[in-house]
C-alpha positions in Angstrom: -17.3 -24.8 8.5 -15.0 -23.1 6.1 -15.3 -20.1 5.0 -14.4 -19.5 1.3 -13.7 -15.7 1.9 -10.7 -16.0 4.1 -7.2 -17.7 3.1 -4.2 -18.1 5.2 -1.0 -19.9 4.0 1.8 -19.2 5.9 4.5 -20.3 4.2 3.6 -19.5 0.6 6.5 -17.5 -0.5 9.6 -19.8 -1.4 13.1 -19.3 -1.5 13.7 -18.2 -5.0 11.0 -15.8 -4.8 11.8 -14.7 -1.5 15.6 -13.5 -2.8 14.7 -11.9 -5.5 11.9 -9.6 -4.0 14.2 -9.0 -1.4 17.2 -7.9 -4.3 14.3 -6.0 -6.0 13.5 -4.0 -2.6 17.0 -3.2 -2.3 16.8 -0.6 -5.5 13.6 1.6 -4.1 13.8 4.6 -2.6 10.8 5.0 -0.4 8.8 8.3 0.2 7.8 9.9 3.2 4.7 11.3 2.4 3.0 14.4 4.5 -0.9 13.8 5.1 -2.4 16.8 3.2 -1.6 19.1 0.4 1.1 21.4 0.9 -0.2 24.0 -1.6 -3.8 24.0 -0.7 -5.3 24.9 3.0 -5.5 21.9 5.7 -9.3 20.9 6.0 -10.7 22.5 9.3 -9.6 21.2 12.6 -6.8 18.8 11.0 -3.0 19.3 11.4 -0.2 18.5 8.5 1.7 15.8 9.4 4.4 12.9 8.0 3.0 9.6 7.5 4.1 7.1 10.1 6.1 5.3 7.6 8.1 5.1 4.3 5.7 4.1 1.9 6.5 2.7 -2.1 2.9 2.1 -4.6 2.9 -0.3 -7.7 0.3 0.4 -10.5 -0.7 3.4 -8.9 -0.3 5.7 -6.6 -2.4 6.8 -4.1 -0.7 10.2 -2.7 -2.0 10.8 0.6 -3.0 14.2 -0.3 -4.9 13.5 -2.9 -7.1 11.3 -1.1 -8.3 8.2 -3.6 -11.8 7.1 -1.6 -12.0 10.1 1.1 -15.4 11.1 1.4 -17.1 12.2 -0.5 -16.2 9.1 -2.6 -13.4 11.2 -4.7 -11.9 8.6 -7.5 -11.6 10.7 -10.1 -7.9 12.0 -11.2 -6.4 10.8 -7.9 -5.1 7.3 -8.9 -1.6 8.4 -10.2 -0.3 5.4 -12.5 2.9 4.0 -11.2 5.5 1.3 -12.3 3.8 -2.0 -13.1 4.9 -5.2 -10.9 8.5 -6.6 -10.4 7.8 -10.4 -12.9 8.5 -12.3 -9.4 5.4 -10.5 -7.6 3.6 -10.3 -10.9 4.0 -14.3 -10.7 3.1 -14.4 -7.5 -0.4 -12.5 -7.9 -1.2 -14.4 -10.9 -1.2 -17.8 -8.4 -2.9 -15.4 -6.2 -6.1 -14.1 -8.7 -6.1 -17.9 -10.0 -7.2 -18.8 -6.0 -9.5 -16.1 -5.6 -11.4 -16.9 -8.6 -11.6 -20.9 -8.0 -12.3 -20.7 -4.6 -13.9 -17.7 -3.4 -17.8 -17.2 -3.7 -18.8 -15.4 -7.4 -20.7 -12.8 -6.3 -17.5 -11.2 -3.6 -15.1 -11.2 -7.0 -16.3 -8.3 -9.4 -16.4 -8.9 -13.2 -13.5 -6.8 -13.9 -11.4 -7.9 -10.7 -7.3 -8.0 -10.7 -5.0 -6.9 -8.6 -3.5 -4.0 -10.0 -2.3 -2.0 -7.4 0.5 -2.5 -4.4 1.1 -1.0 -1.7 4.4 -1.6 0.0 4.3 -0.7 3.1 7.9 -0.5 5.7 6.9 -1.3 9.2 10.1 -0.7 11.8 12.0 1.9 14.2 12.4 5.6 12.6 14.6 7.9 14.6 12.8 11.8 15.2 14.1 14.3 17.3 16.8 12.2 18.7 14.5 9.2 19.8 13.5 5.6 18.3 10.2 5.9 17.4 7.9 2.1 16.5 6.3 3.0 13.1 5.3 -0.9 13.1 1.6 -0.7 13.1 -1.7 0.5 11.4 -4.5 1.6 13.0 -8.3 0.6 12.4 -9.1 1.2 9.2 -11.0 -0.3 6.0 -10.1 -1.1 2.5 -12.4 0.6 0.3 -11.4 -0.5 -3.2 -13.8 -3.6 -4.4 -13.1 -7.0 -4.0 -10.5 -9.1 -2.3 -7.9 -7.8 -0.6 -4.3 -9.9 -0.7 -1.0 -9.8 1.4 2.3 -11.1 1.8 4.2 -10.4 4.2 8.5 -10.8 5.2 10.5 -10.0 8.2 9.4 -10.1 11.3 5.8 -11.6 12.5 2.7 -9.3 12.3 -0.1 -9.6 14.9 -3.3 -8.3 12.3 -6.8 -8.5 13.9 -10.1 -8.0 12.7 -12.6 -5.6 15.0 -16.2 -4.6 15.4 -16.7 -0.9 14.5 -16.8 1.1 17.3 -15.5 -1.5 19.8 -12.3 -0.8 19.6 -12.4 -2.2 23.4 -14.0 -5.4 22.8 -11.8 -9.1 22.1 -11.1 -8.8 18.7 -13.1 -10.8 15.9 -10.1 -12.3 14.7 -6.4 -12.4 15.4 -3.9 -13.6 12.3 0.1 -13.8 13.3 1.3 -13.6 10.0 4.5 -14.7 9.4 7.4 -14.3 7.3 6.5 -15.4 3.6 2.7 -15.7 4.5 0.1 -14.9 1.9 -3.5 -13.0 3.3 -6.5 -12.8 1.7 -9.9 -11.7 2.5 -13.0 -10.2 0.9 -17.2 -10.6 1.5 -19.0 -8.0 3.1 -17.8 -9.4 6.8 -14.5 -9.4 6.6 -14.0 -6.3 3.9 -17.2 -4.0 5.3 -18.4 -5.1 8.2 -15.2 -5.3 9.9 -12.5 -3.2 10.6 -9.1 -4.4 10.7 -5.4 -3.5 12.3 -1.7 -4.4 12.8 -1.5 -4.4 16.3 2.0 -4.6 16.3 4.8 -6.5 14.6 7.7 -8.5 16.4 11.1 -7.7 16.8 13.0 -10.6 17.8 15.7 -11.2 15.0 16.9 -7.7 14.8 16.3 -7.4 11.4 16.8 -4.9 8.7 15.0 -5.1 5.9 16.3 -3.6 2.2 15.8 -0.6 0.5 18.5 1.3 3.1 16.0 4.3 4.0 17.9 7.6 5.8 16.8 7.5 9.9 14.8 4.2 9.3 15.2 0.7 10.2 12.5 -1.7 8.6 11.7 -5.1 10.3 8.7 -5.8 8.6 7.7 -5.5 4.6 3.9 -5.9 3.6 2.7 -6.0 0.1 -1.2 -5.1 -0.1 -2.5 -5.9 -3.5 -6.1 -4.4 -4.3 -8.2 -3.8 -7.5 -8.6 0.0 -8.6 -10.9 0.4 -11.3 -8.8 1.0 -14.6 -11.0 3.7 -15.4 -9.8 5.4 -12.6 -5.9 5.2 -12.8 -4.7 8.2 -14.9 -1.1 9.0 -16.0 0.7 11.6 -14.4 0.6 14.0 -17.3 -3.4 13.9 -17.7 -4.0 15.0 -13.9 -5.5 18.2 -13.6 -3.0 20.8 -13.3 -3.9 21.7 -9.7 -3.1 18.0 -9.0 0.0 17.9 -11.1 0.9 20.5 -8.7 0.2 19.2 -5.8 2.2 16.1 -6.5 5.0 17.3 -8.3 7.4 17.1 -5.6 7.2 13.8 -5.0 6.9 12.5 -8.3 10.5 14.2 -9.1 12.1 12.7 -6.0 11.0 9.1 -7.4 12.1 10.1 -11.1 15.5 10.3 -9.6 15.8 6.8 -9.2 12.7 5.6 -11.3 12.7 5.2 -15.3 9.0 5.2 -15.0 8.5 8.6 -13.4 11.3 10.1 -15.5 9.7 9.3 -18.4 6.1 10.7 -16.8 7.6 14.2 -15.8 8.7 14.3 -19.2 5.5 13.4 -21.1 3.6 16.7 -18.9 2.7 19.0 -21.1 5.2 21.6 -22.7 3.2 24.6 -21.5 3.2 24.1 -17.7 6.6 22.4 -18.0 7.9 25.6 -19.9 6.5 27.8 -17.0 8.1 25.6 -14.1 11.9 26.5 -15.7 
């Protein structure tokens, strides 16, 4: 039997594509996120840390501190808008959203479903405290935002699996090698709720690295997750609440560096907090 809410092509990215995402990766600078807010306290019994991995967002950004979907269900001026799609992944998705609305069952695609938002994701070796440290997986964890959830991957092989919740012992529902070029998708209550799902680890057998060139970091794997956020939801940088703007600041001038996008955001905040930052 097949089931409509699970695609795998493995070779779906061609070459043309394939060089000009990789030239496009080359011009981003990555951010190295901490977990929680560096200006407010640390919830209880929680320690700050640095995200595992370099991280880049497309159509917006979900800062780890903010927390877009922690409990209890914040979505509200979290969603920081961020640059829109490179035209060869905005191509891409459009084959992508096509598929998912010809093929997948009506009631598991919402009315106002697109994919909107990317998350680019560096898997590889980082270097801390003198050591080589694998940053090439994700543990079990759930995609919140509706609807169906697409990949593509390049580099090296990904071993992704599907598990039962709370058996993180048991055979896993699924396992997916997904390969260089491969497109993902998945969505229904089984495989987006009633499942949790992992990167178990990714290969290294071609001694690969990846663009952008990222300080202490050598990438052997890139994954693009593309999700729906609500547009009601996404909110320029400029119209967060203050204590947001704050809390995000940092990291949105270390992007405007390199970014047109977030230059032009930092300058549209308005002239009275801006005034009081100089």
């Amino acid at each position: 039997m097949i089931d409509k809410t699970y695609v795998y092509e493995p070779a779906f990215i061609d070459d043309a594509a394939n060089a000009e995402i990789l030239s496009w990766l080359a011009t981003l600078r990555p951010l190295w996120e901490q977990r929680y807010s560096t200006l407010r306290p640390i919830p209880s019994g929680k320690q700050q840390r640095q995200l595992l991995r370099p991280v880049y967002w497309l159509g917006n950004w979900q800062f780890a501190c903010l927390g877009y979907y922690e409990p209890p269900r914040r979505i509200f001026d979290v969603a920081v808008a961020a640059e829109p799609l490179p035209k060869v992944l905005a191509k891409l998705v459009a084959i992508i959203e096509k598929r998912v609305r010809a093929g997948f069952p009506p009631p598991y695609v919402p009315r106002r479903w697109h994919l909107n938002t990317c998350l680019v994701n560096f898997y590889g070796d980082r270097e801390q405290d003198g050591k080589t440290v694998d940053a090439a997986r994700v543990g079990e964890h759930r995609d919140f935002e509706p609807g169906p959830v697409a990949s593509l991957s390049l580099g090296e092989r990904a071993r992704f699996q599907f598990v039962r919740r709370g058996a993180r012992d048991a055979p896993p529902v699924r396992t997916q090698w997904l390969e260089d070029r491969s497109l993902q998708i998945f969505g229904g209550p089984k495989w987006k709720d009633d499942l949790l799902h992992r990167v178990q680890r990714v290969e290294d057998k071609h001694d690969l690295d990846l663009p952008p060139s990222i300080e202490g970091f050598r990438t052997r794997r890139v994954n693009f997750t593309f999700r729906y956020v609500p547009d009601e939801h996404v909110v320029p940088f400029a119209k967060l609440p203050e204590r947001t703007r704050d809390d995000v600041r940092g990291y949105v001038e270390t992007l405007a560096a390199s970014s047109t996008f977030f230059k032009a955001q930092l300058a549209s905040e308005p002239r009275s907090r801006t005034a009081s930052t100089r």
